[in-house]
N, CA, C and O atoms as a GROMACS GRO file, in nm:
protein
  564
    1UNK      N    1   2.510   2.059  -2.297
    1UNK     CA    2   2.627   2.132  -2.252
    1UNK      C    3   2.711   2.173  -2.373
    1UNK      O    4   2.759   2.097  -2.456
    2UNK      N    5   2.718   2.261  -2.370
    2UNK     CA    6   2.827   2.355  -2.487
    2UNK      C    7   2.978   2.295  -2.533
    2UNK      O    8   2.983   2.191  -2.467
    3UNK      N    9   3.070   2.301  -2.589
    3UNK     CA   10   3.156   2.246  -2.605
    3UNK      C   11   3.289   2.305  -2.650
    3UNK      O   12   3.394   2.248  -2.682
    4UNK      N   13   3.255   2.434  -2.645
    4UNK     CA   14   3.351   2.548  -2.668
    4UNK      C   15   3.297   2.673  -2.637
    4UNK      O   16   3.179   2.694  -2.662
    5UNK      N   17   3.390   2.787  -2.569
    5UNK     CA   18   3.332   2.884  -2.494
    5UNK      C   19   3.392   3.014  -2.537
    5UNK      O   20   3.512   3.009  -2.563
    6UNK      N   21   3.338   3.121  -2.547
    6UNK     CA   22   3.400   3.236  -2.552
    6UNK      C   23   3.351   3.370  -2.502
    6UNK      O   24   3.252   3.427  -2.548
    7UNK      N   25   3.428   3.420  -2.402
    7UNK     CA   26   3.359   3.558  -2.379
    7UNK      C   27   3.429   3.690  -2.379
    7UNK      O   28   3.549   3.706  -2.356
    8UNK      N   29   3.320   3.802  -2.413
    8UNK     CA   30   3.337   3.902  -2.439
    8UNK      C   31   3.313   4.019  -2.306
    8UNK      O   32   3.268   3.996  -2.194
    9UNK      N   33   3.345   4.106  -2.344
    9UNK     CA   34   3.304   4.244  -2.241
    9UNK      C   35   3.316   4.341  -2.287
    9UNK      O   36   3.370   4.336  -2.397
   10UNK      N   37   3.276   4.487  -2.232
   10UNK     CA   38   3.330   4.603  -2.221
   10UNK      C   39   3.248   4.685  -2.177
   10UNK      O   40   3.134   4.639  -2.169
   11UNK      N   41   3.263   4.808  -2.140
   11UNK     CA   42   3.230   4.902  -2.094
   11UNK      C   43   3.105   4.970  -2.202
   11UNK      O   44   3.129   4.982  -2.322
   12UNK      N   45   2.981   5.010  -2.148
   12UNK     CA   46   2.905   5.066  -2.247
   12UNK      C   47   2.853   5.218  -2.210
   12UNK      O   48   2.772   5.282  -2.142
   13UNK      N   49   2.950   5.228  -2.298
   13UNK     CA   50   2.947   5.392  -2.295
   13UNK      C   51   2.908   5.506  -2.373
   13UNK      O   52   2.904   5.624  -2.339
   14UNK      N   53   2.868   5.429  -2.533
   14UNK     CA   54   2.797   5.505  -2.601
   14UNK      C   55   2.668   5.539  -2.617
   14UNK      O   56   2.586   5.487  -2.542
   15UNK      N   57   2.633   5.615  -2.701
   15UNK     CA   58   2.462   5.719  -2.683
   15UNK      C   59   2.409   5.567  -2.657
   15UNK      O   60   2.448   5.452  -2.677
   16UNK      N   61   2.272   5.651  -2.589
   16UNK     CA   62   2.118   5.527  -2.582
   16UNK      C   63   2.086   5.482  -2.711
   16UNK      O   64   2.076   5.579  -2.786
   17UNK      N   65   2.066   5.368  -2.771
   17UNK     CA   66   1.996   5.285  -2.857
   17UNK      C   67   2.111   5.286  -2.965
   17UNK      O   68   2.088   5.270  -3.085
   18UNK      N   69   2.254   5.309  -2.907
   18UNK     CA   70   2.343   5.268  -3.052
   18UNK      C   71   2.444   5.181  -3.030
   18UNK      O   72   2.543   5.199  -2.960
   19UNK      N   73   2.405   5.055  -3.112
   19UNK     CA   74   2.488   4.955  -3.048
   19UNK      C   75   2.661   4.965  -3.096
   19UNK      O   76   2.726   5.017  -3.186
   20UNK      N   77   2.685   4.882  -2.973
   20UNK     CA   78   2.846   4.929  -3.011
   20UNK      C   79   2.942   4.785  -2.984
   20UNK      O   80   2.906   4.723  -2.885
   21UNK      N   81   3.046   4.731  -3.053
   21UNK     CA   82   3.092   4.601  -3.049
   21UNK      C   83   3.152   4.536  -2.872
   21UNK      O   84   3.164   4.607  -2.772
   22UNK      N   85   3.168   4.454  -2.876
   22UNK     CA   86   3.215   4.393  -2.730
   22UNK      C   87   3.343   4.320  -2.746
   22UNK      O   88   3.346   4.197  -2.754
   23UNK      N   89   3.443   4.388  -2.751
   23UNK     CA   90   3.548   4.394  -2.807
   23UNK      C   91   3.693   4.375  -2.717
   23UNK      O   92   3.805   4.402  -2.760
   24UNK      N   93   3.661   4.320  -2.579
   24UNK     CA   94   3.731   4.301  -2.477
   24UNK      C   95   3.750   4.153  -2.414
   24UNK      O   96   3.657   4.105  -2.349
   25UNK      N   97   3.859   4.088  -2.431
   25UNK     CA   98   3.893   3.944  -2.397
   25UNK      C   99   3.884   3.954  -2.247
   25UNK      O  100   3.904   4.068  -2.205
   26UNK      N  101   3.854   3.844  -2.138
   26UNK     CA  102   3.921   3.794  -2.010
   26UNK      C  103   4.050   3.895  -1.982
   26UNK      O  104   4.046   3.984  -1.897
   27UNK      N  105   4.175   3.867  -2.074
   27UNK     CA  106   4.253   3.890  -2.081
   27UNK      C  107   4.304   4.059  -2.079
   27UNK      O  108   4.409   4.099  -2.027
   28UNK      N  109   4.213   4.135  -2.142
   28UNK     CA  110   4.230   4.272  -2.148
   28UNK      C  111   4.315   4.266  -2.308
   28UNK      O  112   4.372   4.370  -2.342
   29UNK      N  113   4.319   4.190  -2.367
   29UNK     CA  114   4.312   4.182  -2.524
   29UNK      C  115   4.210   4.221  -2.605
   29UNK      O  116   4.101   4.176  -2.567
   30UNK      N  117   4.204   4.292  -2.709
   30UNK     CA  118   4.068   4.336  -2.756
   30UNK      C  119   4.072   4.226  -2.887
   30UNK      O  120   4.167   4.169  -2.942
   31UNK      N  121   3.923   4.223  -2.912
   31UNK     CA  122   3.914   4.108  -3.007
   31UNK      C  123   3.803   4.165  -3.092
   31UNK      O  124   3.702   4.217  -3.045
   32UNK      N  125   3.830   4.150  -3.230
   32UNK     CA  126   3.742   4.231  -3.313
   32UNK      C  127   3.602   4.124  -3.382
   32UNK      O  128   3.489   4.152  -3.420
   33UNK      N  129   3.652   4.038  -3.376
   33UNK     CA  130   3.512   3.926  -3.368
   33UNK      C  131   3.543   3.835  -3.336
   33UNK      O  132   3.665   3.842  -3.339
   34UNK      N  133   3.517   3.744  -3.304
   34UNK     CA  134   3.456   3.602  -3.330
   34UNK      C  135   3.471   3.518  -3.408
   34UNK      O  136   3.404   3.522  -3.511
   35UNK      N  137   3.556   3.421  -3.387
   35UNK     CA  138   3.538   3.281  -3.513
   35UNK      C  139   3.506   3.215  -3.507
   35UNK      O  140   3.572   3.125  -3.453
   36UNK      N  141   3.384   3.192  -3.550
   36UNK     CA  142   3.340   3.066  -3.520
   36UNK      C  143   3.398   2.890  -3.555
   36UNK      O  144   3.399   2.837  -3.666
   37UNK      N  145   3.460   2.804  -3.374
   37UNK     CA  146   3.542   2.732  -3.415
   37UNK      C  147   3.516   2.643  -3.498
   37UNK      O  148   3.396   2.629  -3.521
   38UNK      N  149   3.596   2.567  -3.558
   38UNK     CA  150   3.525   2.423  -3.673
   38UNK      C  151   3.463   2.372  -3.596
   38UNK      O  152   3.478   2.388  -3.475
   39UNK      N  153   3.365   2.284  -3.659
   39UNK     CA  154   3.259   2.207  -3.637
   39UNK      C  155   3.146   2.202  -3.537
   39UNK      O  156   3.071   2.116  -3.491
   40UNK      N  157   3.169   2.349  -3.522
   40UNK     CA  158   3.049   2.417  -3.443
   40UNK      C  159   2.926   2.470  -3.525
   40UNK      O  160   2.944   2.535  -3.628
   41UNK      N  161   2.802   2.441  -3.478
   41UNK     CA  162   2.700   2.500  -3.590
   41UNK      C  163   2.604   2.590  -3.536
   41UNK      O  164   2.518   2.641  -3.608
   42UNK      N  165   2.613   2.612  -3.410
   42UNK     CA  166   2.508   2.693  -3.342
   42UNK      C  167   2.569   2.740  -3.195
   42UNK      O  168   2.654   2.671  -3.139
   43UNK      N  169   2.524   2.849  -3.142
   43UNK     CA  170   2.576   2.911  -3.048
   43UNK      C  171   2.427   2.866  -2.919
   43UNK      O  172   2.314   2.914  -2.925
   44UNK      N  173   2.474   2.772  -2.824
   44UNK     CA  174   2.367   2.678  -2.782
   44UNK      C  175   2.359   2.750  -2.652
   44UNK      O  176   2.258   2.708  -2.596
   45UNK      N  177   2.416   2.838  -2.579
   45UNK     CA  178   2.408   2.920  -2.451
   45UNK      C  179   2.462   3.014  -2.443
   45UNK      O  180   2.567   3.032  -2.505
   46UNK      N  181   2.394   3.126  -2.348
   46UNK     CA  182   2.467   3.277  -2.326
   46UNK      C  183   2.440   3.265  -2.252
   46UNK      O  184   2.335   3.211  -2.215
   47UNK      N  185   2.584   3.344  -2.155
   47UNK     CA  186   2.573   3.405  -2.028
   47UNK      C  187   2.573   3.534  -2.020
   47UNK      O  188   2.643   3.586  -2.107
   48UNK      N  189   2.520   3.609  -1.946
   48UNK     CA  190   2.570   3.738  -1.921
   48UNK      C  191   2.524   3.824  -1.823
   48UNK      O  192   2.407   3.810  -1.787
   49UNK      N  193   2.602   3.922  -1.765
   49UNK     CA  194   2.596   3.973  -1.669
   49UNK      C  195   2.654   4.146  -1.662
   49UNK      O  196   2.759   4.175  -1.718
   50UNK      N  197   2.573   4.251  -1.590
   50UNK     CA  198   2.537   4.343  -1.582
   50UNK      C  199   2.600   4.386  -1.479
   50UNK      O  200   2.581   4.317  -1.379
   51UNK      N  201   2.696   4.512  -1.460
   51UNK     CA  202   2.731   4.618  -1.325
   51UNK      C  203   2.787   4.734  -1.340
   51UNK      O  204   2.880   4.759  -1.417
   52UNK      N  205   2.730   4.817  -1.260
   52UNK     CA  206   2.785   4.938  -1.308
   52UNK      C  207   2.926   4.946  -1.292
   52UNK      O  208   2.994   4.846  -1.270
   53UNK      N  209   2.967   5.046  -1.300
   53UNK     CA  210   3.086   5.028  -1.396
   53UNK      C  211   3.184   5.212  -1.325
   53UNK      O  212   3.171   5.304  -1.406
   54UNK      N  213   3.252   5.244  -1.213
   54UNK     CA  214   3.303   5.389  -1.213
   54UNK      C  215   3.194   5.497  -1.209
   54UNK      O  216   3.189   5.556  -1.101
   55UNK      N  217   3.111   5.534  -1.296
   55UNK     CA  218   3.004   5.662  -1.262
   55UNK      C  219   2.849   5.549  -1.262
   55UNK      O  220   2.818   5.454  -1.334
   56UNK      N  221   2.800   5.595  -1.177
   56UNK     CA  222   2.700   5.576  -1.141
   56UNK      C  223   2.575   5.666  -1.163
   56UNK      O  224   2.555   5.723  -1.055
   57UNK      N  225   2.472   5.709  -1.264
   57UNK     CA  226   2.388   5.778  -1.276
   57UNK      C  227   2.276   5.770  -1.182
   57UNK      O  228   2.205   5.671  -1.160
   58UNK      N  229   2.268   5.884  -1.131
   58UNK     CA  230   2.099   5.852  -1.009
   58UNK      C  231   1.982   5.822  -1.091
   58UNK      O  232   1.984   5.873  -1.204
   59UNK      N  233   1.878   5.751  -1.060
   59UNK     CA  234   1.715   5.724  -1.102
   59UNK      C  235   1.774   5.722  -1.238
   59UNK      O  236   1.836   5.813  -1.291
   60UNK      N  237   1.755   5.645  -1.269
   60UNK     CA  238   1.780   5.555  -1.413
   60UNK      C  239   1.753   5.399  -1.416
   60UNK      O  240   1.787   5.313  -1.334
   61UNK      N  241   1.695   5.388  -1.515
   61UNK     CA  242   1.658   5.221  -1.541
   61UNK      C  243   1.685   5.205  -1.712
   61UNK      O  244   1.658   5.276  -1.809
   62UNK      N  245   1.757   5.064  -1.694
   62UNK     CA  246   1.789   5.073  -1.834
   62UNK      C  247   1.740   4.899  -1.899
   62UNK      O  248   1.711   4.811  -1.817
   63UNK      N  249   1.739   4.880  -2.003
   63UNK     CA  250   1.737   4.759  -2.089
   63UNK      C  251   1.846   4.729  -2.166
   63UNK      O  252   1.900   4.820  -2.229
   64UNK      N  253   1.894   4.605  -2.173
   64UNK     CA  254   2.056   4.590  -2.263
   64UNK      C  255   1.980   4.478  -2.356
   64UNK      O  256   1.881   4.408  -2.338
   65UNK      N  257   2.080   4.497  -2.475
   65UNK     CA  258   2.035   4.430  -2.584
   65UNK      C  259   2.150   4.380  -2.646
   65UNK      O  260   2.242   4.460  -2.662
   66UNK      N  261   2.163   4.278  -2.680
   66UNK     CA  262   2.291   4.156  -2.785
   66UNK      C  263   2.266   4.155  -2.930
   66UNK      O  264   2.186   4.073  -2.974
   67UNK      N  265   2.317   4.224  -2.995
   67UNK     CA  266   2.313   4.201  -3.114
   67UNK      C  267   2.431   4.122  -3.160
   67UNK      O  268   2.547   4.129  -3.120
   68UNK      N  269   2.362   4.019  -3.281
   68UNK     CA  270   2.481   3.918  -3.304
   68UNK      C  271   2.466   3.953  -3.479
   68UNK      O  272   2.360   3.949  -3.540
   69UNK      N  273   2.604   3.988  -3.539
   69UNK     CA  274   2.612   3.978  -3.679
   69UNK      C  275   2.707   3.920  -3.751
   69UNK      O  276   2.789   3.845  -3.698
   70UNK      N  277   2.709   3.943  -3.859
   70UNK     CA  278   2.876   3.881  -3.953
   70UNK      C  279   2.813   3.795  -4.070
   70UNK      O  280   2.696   3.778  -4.103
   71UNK      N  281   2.974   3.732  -4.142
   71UNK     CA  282   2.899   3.615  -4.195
   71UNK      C  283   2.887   3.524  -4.112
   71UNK      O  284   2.799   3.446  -4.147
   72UNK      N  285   2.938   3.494  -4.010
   72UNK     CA  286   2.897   3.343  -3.953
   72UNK      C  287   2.796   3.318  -3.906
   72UNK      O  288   2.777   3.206  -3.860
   73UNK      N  289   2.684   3.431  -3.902
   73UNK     CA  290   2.520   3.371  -3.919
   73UNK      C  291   2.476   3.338  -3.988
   73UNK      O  292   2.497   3.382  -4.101
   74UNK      N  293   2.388   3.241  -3.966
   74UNK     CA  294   2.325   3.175  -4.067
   74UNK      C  295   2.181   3.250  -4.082
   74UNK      O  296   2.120   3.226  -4.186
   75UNK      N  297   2.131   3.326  -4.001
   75UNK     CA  298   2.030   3.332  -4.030
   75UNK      C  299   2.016   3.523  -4.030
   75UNK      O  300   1.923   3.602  -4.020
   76UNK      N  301   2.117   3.529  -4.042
   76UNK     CA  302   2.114   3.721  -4.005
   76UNK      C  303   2.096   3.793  -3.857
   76UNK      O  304   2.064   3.756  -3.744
   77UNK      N  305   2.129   3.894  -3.909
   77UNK     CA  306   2.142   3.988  -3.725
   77UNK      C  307   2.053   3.910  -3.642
   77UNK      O  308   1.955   3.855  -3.694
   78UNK      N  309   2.076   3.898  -3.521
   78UNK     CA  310   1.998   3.810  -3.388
   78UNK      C  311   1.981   3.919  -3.299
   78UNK      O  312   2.078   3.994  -3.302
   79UNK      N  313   1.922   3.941  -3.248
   79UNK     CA  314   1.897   4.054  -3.104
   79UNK      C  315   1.829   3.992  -2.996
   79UNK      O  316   1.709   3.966  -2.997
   80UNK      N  317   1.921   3.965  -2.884
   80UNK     CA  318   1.842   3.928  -2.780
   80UNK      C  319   1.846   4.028  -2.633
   80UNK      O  320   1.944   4.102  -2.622
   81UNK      N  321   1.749   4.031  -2.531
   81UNK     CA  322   1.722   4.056  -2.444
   81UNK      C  323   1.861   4.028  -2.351
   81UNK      O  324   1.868   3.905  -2.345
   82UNK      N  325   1.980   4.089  -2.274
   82UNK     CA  326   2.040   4.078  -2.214
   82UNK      C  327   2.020   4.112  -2.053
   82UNK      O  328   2.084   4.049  -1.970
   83UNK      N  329   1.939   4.203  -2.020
   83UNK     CA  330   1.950   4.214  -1.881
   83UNK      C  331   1.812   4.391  -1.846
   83UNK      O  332   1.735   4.462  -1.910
   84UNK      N  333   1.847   4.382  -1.750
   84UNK     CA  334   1.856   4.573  -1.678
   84UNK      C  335   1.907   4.570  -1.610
   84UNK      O  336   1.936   4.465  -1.554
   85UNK      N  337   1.953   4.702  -1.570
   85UNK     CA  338   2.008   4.777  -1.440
   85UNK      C  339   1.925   4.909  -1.371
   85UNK      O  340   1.851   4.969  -1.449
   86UNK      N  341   1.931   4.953  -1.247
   86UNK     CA  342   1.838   5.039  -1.218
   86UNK      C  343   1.969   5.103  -1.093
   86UNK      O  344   2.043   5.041  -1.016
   87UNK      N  345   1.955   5.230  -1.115
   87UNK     CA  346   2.005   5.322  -0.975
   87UNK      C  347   1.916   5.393  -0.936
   87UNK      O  348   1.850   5.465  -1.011
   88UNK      N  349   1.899   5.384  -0.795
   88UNK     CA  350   1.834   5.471  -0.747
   88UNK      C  351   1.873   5.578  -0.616
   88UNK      O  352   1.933   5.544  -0.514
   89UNK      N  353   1.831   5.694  -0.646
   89UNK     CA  354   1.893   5.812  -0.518
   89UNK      C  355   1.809   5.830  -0.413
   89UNK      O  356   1.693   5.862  -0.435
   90UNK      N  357   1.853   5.813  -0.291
   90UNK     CA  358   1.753   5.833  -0.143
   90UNK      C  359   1.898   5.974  -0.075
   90UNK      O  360   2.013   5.980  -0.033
   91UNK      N  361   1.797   6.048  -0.103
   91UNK     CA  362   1.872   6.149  -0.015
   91UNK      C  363   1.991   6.235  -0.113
   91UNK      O  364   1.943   6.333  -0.171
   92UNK      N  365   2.081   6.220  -0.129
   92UNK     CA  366   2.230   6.278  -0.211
   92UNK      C  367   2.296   6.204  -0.245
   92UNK      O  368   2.398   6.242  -0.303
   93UNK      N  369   2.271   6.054  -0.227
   93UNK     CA  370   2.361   5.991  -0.266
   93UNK      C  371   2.311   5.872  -0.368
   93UNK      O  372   2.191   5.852  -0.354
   94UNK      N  373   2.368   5.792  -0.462
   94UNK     CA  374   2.298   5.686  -0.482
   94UNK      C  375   2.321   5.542  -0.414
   94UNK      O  376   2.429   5.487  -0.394
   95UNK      N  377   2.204   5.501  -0.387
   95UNK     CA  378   2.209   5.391  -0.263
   95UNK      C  379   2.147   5.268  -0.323
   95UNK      O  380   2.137   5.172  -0.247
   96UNK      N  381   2.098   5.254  -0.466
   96UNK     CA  382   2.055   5.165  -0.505
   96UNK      C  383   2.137   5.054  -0.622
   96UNK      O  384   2.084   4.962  -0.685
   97UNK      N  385   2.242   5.088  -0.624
   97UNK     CA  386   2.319   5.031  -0.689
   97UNK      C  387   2.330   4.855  -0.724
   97UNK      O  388   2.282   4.811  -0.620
   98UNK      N  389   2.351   4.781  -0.775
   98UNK     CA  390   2.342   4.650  -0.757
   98UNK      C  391   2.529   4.598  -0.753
   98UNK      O  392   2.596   4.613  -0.854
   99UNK      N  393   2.581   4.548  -0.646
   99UNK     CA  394   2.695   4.543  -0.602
   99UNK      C  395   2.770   4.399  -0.679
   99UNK      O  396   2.879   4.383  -0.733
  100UNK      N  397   2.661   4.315  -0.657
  100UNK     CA  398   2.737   4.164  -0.718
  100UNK      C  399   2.605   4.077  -0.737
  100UNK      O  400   2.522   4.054  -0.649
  101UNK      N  401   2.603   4.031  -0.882
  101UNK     CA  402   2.570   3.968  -0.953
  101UNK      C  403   2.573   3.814  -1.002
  101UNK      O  404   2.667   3.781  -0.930
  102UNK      N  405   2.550   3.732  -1.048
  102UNK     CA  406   2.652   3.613  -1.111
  102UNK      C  407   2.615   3.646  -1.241
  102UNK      O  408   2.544   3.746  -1.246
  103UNK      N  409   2.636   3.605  -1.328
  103UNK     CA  410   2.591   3.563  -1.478
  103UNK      C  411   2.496   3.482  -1.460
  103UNK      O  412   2.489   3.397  -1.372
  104UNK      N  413   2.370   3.519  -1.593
  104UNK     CA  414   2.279   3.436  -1.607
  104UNK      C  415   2.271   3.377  -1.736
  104UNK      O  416   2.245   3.424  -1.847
  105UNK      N  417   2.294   3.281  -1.702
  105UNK     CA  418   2.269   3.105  -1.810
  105UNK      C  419   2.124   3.120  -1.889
  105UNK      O  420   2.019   3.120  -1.825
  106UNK      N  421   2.125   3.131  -2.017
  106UNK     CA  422   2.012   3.052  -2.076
  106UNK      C  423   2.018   2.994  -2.230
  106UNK      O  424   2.062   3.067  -2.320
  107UNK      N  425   1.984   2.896  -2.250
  107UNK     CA  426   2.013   2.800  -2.363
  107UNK      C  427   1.955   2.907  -2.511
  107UNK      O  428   1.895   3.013  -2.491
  108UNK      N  429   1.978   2.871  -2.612
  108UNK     CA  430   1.940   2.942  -2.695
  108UNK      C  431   1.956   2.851  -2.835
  108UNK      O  432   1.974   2.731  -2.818
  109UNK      N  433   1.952   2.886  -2.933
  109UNK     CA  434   1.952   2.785  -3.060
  109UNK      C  435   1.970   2.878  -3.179
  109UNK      O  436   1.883   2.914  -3.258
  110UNK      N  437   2.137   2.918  -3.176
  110UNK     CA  438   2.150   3.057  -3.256
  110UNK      C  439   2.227   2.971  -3.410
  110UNK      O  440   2.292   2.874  -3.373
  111UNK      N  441   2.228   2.986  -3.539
  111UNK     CA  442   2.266   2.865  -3.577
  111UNK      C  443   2.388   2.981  -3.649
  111UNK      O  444   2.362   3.095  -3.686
  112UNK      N  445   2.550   2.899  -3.656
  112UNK     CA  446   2.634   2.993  -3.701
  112UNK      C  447   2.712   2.870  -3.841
  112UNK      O  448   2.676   2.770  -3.904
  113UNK      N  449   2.804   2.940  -3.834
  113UNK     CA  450   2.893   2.921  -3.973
  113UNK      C  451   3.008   2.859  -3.927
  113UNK      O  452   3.053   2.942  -3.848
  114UNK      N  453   3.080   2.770  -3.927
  114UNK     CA  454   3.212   2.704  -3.894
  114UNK      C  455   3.293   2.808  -3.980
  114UNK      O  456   3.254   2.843  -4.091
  115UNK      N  457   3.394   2.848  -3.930
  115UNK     CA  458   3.522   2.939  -3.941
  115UNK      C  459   3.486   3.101  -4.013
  115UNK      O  460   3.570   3.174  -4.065
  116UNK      N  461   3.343   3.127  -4.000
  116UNK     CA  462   3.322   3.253  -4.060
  116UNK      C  463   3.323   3.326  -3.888
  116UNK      O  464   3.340   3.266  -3.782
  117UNK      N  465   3.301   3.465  -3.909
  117UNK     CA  466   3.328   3.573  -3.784
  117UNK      C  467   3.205   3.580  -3.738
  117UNK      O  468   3.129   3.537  -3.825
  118UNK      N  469   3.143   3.614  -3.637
  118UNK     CA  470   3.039   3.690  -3.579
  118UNK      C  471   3.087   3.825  -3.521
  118UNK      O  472   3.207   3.844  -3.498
  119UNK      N  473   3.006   3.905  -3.502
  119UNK     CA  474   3.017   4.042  -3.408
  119UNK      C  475   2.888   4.032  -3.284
  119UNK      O  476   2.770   4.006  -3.309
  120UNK      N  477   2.945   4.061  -3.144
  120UNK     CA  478   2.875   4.079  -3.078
  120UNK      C  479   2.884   4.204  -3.024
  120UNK      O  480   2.980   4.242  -2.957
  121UNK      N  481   2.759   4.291  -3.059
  121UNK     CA  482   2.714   4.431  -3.002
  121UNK      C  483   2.596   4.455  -2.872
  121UNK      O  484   2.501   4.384  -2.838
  122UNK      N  485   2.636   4.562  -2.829
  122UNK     CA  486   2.576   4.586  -2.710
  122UNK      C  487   2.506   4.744  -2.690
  122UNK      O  488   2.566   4.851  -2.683
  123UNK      N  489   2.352   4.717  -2.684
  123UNK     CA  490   2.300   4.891  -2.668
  123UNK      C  491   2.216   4.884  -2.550
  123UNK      O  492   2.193   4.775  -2.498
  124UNK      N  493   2.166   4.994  -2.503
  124UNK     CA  494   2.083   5.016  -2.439
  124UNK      C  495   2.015   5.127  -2.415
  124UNK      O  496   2.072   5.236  -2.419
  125UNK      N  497   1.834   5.112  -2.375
  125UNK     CA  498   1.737   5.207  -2.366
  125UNK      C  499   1.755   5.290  -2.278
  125UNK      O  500   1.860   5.284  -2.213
  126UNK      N  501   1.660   5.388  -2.251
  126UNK     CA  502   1.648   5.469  -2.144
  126UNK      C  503   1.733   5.567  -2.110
  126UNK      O  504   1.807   5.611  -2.198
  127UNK      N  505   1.739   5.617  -1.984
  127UNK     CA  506   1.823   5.740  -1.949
  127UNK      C  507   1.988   5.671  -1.982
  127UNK      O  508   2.005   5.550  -1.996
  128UNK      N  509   2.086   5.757  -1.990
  128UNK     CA  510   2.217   5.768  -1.983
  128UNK      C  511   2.256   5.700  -1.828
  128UNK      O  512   2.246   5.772  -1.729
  129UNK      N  513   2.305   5.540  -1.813
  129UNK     CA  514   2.303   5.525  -1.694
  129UNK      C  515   2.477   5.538  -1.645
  129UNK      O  516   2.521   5.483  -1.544
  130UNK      N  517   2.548   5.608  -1.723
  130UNK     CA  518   2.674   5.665  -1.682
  130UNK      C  519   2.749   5.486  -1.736
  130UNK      O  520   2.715   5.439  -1.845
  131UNK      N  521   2.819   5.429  -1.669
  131UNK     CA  522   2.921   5.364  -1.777
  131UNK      C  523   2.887   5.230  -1.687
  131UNK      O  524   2.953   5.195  -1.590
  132UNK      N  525   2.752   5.149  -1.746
  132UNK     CA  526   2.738   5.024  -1.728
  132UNK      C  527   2.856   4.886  -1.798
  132UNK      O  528   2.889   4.897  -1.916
  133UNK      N  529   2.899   4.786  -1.730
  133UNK     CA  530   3.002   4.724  -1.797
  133UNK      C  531   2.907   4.570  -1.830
  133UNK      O  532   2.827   4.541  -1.741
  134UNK      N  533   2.913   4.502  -1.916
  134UNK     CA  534   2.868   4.422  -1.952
  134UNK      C  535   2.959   4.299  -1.977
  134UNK      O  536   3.061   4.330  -2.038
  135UNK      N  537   2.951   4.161  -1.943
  135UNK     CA  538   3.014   4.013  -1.963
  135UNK      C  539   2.892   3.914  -1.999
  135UNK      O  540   2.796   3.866  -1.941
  136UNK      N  541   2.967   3.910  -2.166
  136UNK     CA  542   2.898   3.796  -2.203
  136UNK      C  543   2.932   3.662  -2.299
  136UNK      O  544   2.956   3.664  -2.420
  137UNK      N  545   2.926   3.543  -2.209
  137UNK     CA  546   2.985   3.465  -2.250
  137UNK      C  547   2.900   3.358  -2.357
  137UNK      O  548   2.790   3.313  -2.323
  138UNK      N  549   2.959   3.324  -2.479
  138UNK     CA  550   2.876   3.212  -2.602
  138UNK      C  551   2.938   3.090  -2.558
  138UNK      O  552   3.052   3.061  -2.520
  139UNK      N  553   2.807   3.013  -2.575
  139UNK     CA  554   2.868   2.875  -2.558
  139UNK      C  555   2.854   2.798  -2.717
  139UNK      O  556   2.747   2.789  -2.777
  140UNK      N  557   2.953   2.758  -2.755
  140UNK     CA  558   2.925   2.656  -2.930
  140UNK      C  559   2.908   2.528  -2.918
  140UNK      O  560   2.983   2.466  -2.843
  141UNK      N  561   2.812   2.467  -2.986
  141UNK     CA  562   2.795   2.326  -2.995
  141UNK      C  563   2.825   2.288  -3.129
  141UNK      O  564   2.818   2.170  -3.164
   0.00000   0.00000   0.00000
């Protein structure tokens, strides 16, 4: 179990395959990185979770991706697998939407820097799926 928590969000709205920072507190405070707290050495769980977001693009499927940088890696840029989303159109409208979600938990063994920054970025493949919003929470051990 993790022992300090922090999460990020925002709206992903820039081109396909260019990642862009996650720069949005709980709070609606924007936060430009990450510090990693003392005596933390590794980022031991992510959560995160996927929904569209205001425009909705028809027939589109997409892939999201986490990029983790800064000095407070120890081991350099990290990229992991975050999720998909898919819309799909029956008729004029889109009806395939995914409405509610939870966050999904999985352990990880990311090793960081006590009081240096990380950046967490967010891209994704495929068609333009109009303004997917993304929540993702680090857990530090």
């Amino acid at each position: 179990m993790s022992k300090y928590y922090v999460t990020l969000a925002d709206s992903v709205t820039q081109a396909t395959t260019a990642f862009a920072a996650l720069q949005t507190s709980p709070d609606g405070s924007t936060i430009q990185n990450v510090k990693v707290p003392m005596g933390m050495s590794r980022i031991s769980t992510i959560a995160c979770v996927l929904s569209p977001d205001v425009i909705s693009v028809i027939d589109t499927g997409n892939n999201f991706t986490l990029q983790f940088s800064g000095a407070g890696m120890v081991d350099g840029i990290q990229e992991l697998n975050a999720g998909a989303l898919c819309n799909q159109e029956t008729g004029t409208s889109v009806t395939g939407d995914l409405t509610f979600a939870t966050a999904h938990y999985r352990d990880v063994n990311i090793r960081v820097k006590a009081g240096d920054v990380i950046t967490l970025a967010a891209a994704y493949s495929g068609t333009d799926p109009g303004s997917p919003f993304i929540a993702v929470t680090l857990g530090f051990d």
